[in-house]
PDB file with one MODEL, atoms N, CA, C and O in Angstrom:
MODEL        1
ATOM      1  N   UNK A   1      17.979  19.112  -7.923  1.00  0.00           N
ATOM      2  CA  UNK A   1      18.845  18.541  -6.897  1.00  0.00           C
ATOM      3  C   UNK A   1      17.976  17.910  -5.812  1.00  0.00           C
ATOM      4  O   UNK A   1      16.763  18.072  -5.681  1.00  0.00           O
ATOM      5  N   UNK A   2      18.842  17.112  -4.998  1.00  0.00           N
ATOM      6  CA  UNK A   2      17.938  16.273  -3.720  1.00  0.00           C
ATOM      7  C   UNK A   2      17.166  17.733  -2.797  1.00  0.00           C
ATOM      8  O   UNK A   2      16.028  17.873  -2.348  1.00  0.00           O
ATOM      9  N   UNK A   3      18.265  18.569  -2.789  1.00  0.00           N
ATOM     10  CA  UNK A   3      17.500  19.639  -1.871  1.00  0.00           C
ATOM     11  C   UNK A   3      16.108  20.750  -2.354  1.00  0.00           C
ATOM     12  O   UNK A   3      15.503  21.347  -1.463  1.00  0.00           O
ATOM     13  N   UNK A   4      15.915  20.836  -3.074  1.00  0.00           N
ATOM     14  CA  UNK A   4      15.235  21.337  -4.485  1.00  0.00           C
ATOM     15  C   UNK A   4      13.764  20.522  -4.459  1.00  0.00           C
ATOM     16  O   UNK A   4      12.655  21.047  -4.359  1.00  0.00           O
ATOM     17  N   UNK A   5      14.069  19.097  -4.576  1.00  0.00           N
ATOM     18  CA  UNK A   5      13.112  18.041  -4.514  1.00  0.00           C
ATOM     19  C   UNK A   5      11.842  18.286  -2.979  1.00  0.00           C
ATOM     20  O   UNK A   5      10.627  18.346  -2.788  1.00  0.00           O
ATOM     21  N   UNK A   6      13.335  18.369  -2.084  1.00  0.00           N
ATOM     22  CA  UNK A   6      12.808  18.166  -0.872  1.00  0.00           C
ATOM     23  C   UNK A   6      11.801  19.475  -0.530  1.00  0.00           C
ATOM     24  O   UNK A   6      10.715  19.725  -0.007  1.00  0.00           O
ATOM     25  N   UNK A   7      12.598  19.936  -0.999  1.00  0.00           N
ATOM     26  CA  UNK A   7      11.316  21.764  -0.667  1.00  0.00           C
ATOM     27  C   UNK A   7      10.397  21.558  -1.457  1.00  0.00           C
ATOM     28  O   UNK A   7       9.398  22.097  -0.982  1.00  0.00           O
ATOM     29  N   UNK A   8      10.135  21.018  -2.524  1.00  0.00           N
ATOM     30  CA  UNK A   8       8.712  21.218  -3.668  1.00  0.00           C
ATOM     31  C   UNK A   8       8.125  20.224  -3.607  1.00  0.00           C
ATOM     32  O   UNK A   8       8.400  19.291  -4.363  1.00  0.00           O
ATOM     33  N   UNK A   9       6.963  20.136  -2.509  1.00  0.00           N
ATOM     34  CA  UNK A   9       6.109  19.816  -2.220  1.00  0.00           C
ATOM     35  C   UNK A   9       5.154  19.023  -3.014  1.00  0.00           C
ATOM     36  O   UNK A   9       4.614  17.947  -2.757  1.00  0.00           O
ATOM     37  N   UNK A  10       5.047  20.000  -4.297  1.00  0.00           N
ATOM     38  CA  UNK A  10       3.959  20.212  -5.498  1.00  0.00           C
ATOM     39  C   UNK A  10       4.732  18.922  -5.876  1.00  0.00           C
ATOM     40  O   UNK A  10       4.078  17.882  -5.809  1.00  0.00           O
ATOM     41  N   UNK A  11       6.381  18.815  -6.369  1.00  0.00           N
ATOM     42  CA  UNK A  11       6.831  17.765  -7.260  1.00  0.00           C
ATOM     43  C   UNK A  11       6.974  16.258  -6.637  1.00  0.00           C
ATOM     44  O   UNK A  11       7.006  15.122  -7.111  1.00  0.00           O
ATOM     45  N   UNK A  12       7.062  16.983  -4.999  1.00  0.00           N
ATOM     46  CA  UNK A  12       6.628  15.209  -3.926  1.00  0.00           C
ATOM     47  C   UNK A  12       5.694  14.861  -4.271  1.00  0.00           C
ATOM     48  O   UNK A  12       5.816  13.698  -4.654  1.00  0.00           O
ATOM     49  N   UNK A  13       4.397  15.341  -4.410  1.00  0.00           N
ATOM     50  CA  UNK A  13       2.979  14.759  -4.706  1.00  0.00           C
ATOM     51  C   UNK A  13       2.652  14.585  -6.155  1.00  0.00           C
ATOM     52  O   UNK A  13       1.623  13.948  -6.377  1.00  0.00           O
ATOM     53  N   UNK A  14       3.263  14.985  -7.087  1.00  0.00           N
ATOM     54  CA  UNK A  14       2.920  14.504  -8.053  1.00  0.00           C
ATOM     55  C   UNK A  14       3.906  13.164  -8.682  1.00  0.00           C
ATOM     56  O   UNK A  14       3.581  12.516  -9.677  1.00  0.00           O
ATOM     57  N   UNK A  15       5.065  12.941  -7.931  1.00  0.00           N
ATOM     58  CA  UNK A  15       5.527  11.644  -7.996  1.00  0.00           C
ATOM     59  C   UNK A  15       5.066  10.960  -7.571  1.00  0.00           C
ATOM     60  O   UNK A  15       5.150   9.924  -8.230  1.00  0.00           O
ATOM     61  N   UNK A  16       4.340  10.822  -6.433  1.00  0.00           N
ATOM     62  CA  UNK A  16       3.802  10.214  -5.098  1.00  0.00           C
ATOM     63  C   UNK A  16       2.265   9.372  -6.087  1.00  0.00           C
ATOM     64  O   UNK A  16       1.852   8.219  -6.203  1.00  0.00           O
ATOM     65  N   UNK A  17       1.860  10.683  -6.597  1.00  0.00           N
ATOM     66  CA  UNK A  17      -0.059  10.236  -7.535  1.00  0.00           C
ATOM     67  C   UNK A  17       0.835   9.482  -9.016  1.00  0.00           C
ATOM     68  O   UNK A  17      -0.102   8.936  -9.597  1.00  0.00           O
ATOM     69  N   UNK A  18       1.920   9.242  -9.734  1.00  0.00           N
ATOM     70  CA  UNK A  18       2.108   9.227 -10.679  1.00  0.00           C
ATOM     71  C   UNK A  18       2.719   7.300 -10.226  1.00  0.00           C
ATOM     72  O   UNK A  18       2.497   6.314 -10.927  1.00  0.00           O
ATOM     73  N   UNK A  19       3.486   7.323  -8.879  1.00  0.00           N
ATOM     74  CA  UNK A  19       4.094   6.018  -8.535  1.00  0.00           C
ATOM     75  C   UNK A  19       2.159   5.352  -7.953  1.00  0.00           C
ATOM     76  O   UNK A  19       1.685   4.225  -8.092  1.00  0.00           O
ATOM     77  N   UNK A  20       1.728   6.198  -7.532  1.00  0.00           N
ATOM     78  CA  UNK A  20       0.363   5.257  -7.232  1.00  0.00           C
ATOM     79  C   UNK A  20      -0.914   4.681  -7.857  1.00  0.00           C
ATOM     80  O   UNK A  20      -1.808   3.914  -7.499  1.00  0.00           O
ATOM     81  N   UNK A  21      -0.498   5.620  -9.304  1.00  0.00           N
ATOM     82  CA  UNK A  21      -1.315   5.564 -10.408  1.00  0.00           C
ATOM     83  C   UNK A  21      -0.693   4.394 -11.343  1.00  0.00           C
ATOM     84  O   UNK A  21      -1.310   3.613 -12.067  1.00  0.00           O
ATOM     85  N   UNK A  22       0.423   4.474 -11.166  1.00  0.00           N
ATOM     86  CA  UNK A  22       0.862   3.020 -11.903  1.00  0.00           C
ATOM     87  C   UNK A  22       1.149   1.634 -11.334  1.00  0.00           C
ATOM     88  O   UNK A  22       1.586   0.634 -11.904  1.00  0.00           O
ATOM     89  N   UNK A  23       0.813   1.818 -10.138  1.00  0.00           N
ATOM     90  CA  UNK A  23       0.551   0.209  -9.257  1.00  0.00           C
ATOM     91  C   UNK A  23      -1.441   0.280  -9.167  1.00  0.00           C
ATOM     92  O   UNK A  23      -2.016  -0.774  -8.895  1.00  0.00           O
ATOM     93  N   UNK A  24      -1.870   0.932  -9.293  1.00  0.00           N
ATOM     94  CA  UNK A  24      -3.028   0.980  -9.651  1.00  0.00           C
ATOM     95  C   UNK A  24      -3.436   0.271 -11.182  1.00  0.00           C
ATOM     96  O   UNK A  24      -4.562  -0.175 -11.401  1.00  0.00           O
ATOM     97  N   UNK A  25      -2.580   0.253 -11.959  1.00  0.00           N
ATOM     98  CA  UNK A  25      -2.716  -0.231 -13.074  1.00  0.00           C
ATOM     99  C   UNK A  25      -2.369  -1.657 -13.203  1.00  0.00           C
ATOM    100  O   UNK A  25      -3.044  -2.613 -13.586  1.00  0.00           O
ATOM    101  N   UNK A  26      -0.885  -1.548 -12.698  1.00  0.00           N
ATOM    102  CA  UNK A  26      -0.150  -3.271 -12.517  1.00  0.00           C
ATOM    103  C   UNK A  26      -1.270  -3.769 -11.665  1.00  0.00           C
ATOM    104  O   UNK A  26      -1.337  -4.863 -12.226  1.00  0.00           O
ATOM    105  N   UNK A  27      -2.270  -3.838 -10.690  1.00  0.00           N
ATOM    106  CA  UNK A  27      -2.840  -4.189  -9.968  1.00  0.00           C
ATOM    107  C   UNK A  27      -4.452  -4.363 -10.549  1.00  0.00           C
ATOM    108  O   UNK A  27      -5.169  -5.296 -10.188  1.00  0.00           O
ATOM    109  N   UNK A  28      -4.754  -3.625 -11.216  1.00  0.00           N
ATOM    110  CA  UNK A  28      -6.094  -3.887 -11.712  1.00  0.00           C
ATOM    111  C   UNK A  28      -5.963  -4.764 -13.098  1.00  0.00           C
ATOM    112  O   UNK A  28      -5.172  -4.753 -14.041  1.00  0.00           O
ATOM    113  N   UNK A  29      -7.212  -5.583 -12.729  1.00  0.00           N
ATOM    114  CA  UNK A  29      -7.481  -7.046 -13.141  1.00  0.00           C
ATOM    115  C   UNK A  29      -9.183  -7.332 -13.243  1.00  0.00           C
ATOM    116  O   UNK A  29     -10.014  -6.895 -12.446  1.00  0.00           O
ATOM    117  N   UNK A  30      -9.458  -8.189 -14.450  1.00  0.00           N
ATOM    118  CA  UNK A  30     -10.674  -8.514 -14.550  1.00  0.00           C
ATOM    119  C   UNK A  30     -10.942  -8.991 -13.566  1.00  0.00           C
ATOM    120  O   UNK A  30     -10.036  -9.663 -13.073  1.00  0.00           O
ATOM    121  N   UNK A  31     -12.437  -8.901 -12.676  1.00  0.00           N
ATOM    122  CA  UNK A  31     -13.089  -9.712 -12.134  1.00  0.00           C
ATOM    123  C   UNK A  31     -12.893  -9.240 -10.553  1.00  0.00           C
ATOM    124  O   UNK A  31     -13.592  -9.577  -9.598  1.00  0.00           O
ATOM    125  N   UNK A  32     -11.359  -8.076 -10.560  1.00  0.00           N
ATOM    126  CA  UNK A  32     -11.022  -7.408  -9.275  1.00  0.00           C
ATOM    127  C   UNK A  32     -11.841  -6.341  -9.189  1.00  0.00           C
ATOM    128  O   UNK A  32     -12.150  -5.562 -10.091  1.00  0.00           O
ATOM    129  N   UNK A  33     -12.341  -6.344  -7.514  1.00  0.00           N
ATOM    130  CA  UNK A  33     -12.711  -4.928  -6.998  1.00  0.00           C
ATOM    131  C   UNK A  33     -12.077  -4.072  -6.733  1.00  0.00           C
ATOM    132  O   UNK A  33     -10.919  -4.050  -6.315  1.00  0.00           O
ATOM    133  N   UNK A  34     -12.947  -3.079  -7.004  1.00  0.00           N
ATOM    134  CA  UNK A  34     -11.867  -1.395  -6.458  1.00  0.00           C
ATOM    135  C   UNK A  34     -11.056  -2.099  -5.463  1.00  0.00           C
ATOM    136  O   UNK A  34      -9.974  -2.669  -5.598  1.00  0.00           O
ATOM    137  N   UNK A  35     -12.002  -1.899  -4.159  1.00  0.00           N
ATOM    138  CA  UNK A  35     -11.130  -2.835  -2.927  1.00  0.00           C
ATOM    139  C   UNK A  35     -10.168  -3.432  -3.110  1.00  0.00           C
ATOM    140  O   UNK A  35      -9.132  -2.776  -3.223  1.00  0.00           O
ATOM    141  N   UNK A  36     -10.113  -4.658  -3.198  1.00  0.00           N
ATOM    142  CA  UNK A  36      -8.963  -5.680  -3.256  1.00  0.00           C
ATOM    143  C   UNK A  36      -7.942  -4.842  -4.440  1.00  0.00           C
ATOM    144  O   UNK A  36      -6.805  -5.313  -4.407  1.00  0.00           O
ATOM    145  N   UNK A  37      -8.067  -3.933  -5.268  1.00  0.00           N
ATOM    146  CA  UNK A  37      -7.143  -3.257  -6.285  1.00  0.00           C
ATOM    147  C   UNK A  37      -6.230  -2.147  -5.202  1.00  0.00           C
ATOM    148  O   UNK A  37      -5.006  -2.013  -5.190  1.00  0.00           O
ATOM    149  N   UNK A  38      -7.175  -1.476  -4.387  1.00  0.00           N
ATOM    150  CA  UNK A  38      -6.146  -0.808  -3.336  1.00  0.00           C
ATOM    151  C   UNK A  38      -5.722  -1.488  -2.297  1.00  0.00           C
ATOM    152  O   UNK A  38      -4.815  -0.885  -1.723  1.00  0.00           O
ATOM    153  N   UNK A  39      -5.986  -2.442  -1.838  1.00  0.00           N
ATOM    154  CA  UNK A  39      -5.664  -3.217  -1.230  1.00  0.00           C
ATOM    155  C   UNK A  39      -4.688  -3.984  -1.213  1.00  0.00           C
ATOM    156  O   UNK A  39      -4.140  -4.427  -0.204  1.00  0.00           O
ATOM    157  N   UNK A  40      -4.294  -4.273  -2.777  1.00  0.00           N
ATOM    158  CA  UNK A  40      -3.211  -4.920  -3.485  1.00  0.00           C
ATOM    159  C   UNK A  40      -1.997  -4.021  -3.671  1.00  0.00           C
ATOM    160  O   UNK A  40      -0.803  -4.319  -3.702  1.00  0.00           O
ATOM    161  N   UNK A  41      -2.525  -3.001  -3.772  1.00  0.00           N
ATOM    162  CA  UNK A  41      -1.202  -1.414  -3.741  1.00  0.00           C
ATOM    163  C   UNK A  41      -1.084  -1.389  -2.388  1.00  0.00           C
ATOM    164  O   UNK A  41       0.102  -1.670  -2.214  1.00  0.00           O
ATOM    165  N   UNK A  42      -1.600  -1.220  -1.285  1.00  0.00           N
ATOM    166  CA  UNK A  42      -1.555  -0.918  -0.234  1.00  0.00           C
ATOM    167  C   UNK A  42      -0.293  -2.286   0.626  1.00  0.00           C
ATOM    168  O   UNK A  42       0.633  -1.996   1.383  1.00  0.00           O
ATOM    169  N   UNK A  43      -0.691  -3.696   0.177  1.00  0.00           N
ATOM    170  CA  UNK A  43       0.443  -4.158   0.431  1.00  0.00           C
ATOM    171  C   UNK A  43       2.024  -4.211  -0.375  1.00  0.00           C
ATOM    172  O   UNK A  43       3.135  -4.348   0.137  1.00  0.00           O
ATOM    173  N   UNK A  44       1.722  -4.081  -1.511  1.00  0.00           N
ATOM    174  CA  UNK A  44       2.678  -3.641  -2.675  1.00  0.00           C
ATOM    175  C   UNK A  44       3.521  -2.988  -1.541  1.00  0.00           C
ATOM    176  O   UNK A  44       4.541  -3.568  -1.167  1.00  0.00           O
ATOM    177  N   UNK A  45       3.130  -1.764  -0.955  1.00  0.00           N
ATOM    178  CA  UNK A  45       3.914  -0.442  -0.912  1.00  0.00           C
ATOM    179  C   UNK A  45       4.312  -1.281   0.704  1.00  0.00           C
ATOM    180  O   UNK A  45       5.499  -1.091   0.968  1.00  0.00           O
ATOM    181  N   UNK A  46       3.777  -1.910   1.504  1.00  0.00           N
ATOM    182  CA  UNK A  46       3.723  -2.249   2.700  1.00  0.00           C
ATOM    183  C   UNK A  46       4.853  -3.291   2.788  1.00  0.00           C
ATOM    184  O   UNK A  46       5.717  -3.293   3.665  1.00  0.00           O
ATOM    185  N   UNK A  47       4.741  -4.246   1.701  1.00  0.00           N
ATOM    186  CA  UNK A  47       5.739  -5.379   2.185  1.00  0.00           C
ATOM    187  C   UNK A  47       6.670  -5.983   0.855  1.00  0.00           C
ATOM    188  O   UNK A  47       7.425  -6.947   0.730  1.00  0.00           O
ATOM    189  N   UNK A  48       6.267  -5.046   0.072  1.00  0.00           N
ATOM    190  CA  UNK A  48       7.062  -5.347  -1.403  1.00  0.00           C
ATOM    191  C   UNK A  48       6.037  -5.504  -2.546  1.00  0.00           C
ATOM    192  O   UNK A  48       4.855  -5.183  -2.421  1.00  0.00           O
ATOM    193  N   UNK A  49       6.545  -5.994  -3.609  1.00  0.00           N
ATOM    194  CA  UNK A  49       5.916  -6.654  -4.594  1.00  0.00           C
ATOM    195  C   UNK A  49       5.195  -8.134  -4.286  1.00  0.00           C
ATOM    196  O   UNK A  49       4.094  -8.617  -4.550  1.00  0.00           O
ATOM    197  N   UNK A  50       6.513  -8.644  -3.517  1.00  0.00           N
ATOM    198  CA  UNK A  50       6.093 -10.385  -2.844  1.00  0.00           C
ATOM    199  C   UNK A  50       4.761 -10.394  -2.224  1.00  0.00           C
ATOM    200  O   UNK A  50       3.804 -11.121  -2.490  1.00  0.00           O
ATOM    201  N   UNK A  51       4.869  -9.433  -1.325  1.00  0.00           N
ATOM    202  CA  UNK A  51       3.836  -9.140  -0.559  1.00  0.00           C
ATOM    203  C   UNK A  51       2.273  -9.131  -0.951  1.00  0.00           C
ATOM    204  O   UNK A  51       1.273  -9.088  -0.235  1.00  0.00           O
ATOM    205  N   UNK A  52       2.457  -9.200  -2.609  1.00  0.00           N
ATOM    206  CA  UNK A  52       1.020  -8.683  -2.941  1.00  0.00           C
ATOM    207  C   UNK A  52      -0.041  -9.782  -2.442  1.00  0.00           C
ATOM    208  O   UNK A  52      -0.916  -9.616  -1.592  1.00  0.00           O
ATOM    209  N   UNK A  53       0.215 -10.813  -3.093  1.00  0.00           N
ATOM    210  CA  UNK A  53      -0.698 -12.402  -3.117  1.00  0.00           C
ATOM    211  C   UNK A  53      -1.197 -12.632  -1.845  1.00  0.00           C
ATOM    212  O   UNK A  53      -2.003 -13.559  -1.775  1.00  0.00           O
ATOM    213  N   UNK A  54      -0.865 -11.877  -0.534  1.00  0.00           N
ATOM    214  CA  UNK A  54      -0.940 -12.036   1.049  1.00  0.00           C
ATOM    215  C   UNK A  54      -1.515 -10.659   1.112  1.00  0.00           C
ATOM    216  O   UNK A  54      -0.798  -9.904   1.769  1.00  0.00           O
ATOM    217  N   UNK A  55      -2.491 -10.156   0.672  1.00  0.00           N
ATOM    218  CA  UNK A  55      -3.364  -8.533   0.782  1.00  0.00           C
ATOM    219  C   UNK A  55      -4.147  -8.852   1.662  1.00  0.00           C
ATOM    220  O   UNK A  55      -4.411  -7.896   2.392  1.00  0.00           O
ATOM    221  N   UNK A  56      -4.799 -10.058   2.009  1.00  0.00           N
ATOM    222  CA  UNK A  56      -6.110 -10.536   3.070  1.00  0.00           C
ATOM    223  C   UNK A  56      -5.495 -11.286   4.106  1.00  0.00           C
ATOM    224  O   UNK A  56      -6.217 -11.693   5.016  1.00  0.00           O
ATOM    225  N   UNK A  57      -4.082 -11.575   4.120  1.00  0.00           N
ATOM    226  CA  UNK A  57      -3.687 -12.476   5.052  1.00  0.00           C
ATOM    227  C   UNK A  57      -3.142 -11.885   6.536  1.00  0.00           C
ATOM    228  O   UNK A  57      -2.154 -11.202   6.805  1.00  0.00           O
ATOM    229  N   UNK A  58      -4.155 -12.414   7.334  1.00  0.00           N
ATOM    230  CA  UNK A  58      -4.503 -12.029   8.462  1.00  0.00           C
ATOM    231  C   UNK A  58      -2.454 -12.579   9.554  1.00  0.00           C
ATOM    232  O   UNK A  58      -1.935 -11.838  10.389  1.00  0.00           O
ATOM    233  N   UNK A  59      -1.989 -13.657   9.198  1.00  0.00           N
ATOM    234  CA  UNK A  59      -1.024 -14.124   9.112  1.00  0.00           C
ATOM    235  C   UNK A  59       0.202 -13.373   8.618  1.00  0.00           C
ATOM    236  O   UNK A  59       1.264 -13.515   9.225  1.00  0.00           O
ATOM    237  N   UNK A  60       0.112 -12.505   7.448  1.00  0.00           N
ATOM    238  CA  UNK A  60       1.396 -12.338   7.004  1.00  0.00           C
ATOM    239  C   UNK A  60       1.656 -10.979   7.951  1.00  0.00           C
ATOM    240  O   UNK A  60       0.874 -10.122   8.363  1.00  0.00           O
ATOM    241  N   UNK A  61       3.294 -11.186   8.136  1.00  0.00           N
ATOM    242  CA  UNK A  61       3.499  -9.901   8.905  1.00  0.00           C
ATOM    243  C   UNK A  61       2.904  -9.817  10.194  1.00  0.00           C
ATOM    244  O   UNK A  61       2.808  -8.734  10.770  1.00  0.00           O
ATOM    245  N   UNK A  62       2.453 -10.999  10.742  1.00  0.00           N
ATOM    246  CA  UNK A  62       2.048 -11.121  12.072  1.00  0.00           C
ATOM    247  C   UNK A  62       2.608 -10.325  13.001  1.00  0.00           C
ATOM    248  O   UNK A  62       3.647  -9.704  12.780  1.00  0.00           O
ATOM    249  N   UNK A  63       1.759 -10.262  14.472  1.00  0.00           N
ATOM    250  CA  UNK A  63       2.560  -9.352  15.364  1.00  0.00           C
ATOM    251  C   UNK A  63       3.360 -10.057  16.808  1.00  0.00           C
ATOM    252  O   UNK A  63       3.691  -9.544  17.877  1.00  0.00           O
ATOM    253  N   UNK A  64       3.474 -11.358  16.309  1.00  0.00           N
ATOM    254  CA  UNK A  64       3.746 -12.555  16.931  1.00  0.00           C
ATOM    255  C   UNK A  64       5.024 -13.344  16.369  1.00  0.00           C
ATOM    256  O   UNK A  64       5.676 -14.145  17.038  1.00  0.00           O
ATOM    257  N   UNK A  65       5.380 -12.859  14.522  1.00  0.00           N
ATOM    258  CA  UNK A  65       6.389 -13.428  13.529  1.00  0.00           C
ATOM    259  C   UNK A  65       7.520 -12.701  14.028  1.00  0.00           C
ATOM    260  O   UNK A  65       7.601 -11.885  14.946  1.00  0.00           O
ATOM    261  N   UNK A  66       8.576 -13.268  13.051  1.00  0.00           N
ATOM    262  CA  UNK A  66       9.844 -12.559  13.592  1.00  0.00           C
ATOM    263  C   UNK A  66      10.229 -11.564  12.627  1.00  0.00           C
ATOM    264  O   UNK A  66      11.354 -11.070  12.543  1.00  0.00           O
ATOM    265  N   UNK A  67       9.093 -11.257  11.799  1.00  0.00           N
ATOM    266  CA  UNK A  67       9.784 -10.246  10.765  1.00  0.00           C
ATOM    267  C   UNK A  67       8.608  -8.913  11.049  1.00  0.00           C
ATOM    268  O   UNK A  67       8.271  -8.114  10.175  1.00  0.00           O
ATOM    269  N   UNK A  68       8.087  -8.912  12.521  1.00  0.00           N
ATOM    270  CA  UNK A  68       7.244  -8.200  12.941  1.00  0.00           C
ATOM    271  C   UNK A  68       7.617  -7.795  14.779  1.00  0.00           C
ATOM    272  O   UNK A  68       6.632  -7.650  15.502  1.00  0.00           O
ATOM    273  N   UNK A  69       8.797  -7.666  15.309  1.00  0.00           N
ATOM    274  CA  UNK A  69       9.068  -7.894  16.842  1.00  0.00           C
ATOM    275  C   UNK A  69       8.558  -6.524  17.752  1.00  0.00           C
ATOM    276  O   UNK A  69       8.934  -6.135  18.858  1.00  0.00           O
ATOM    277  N   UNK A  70       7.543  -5.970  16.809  1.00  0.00           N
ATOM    278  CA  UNK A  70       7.077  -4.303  16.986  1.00  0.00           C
ATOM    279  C   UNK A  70       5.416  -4.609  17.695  1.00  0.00           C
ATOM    280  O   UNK A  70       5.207  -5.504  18.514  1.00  0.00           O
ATOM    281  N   UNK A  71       4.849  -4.103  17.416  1.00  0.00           N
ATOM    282  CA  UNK A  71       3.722  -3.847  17.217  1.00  0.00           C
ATOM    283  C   UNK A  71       2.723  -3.164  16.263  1.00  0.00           C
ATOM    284  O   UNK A  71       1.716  -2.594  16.685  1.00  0.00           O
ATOM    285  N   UNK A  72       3.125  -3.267  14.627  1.00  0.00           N
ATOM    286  CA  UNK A  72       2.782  -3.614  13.575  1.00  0.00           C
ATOM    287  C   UNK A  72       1.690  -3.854  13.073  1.00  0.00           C
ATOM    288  O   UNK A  72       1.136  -4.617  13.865  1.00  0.00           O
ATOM    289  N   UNK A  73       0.976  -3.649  12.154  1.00  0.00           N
ATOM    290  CA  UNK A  73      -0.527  -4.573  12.067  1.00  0.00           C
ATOM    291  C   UNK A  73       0.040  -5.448  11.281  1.00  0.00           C
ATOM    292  O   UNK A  73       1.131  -5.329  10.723  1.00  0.00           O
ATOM    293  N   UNK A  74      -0.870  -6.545  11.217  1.00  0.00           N
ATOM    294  CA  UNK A  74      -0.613  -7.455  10.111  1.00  0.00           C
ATOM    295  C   UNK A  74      -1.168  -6.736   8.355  1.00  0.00           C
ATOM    296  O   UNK A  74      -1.678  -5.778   7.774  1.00  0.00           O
ATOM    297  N   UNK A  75      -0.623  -7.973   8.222  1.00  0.00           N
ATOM    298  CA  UNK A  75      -0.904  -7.162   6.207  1.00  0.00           C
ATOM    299  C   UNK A  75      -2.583  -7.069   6.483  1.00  0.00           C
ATOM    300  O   UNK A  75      -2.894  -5.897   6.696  1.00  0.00           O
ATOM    301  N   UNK A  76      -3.680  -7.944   6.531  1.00  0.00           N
ATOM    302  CA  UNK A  76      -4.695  -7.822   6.731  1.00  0.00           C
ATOM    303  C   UNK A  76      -5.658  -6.303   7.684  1.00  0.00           C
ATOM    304  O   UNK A  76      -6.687  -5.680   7.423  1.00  0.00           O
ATOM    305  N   UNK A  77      -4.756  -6.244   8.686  1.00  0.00           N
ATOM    306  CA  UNK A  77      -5.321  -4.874   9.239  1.00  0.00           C
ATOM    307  C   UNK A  77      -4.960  -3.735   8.180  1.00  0.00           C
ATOM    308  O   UNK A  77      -5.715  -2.932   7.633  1.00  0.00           O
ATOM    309  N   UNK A  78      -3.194  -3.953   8.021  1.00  0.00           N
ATOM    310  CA  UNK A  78      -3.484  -2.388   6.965  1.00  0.00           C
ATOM    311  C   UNK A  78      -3.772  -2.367   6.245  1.00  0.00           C
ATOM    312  O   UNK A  78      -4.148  -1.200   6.135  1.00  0.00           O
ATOM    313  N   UNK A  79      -4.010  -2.925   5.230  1.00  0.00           N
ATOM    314  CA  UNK A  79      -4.399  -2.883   3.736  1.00  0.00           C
ATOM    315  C   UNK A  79      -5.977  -2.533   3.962  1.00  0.00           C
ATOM    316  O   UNK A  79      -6.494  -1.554   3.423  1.00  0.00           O
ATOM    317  N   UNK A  80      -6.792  -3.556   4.931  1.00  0.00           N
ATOM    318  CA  UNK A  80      -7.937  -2.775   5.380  1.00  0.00           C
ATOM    319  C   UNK A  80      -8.009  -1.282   5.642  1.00  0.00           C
ATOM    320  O   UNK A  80      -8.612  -0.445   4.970  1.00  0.00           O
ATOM    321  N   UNK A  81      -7.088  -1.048   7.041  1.00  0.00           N
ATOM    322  CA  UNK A  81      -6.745   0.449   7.468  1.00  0.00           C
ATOM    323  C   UNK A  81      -6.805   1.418   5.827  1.00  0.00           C
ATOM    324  O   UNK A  81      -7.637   2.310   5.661  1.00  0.00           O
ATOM    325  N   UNK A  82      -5.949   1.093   4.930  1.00  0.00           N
ATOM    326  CA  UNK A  82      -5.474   1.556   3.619  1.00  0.00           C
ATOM    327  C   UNK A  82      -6.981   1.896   2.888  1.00  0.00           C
ATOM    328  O   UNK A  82      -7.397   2.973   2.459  1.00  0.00           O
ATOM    329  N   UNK A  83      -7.432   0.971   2.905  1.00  0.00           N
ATOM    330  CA  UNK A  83      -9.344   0.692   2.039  1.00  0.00           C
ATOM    331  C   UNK A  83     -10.100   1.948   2.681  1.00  0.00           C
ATOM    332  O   UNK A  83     -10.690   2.850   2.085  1.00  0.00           O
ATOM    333  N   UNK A  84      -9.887   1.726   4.342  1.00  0.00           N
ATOM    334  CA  UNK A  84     -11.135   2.605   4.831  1.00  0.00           C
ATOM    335  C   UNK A  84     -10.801   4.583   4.695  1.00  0.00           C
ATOM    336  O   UNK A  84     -11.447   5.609   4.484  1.00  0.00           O
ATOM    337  N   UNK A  85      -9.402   4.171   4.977  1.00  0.00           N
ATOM    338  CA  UNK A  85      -8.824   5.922   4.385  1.00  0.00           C
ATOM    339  C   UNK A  85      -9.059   6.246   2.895  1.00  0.00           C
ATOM    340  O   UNK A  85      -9.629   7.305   2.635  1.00  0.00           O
ATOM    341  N   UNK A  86      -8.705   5.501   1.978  1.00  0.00           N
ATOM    342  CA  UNK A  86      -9.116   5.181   0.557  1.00  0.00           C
ATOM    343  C   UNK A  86     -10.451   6.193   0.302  1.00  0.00           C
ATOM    344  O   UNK A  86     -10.644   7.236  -0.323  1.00  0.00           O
ATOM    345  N   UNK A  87     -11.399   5.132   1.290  1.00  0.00           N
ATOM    346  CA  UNK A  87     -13.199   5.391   1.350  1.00  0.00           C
ATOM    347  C   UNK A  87     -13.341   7.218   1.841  1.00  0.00           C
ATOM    348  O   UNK A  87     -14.067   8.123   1.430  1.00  0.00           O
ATOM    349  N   UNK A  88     -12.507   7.168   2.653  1.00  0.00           N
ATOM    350  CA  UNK A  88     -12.685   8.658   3.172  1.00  0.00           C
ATOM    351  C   UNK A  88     -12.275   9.511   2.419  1.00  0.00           C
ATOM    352  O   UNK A  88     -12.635  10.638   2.759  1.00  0.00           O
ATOM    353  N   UNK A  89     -11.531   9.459   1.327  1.00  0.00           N
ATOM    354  CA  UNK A  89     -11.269  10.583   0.713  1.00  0.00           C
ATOM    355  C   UNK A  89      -9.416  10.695   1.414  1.00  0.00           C
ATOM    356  O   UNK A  89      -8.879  11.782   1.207  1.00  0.00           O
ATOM    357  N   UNK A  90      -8.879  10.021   1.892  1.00  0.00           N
ATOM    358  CA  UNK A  90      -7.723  10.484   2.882  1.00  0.00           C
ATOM    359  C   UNK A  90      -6.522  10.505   1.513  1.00  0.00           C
ATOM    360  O   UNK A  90      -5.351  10.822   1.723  1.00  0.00           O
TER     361      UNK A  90
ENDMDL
END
């Protein structure tokens, strides 16, 4: 059940490694780095699927656009942000 789900912890995280392990896959590509491979999940999960092709774009998701009226990073900061936690072990 939803409530069941919500208490087991163990079965959040192993959906969680099982949904990240398979955009890890859709995402890795000849000639791609680790990097740009989490990087590419990292906007995946951030701004959609659409989102992927814009992983370095300093532009998309601006904090100046109108689909950003927050204070937000752009796709470029997090997907970075995403890389350097990545690096840490996070």
């Amino acid at each position: 059940t939803p409530a069941e789900y919500r208490a087991d912890v163990g079965a959040q995280n192993r959906l969680a490694s099982a949904y990240f392990n398979e955009l890890v896959e859709q995402h890795t590509a000849p000639g791609r780095s680790q990097e740009e491979i989490i990087r590419r999940v990292a906007a995946h999960h951030y701004g959609g699927p659409n989102a992927v092709q814009h992983w370095n774009n300093p532009g998309y998701h601006s904090r100046s656009g109108p689909y950003n009226p927050g204070n937000e990073p752009n796709m470029q900061e997090y997907t970075a942000s995403i890389w350097a936690k990545y690096q840490g072990g996070m």
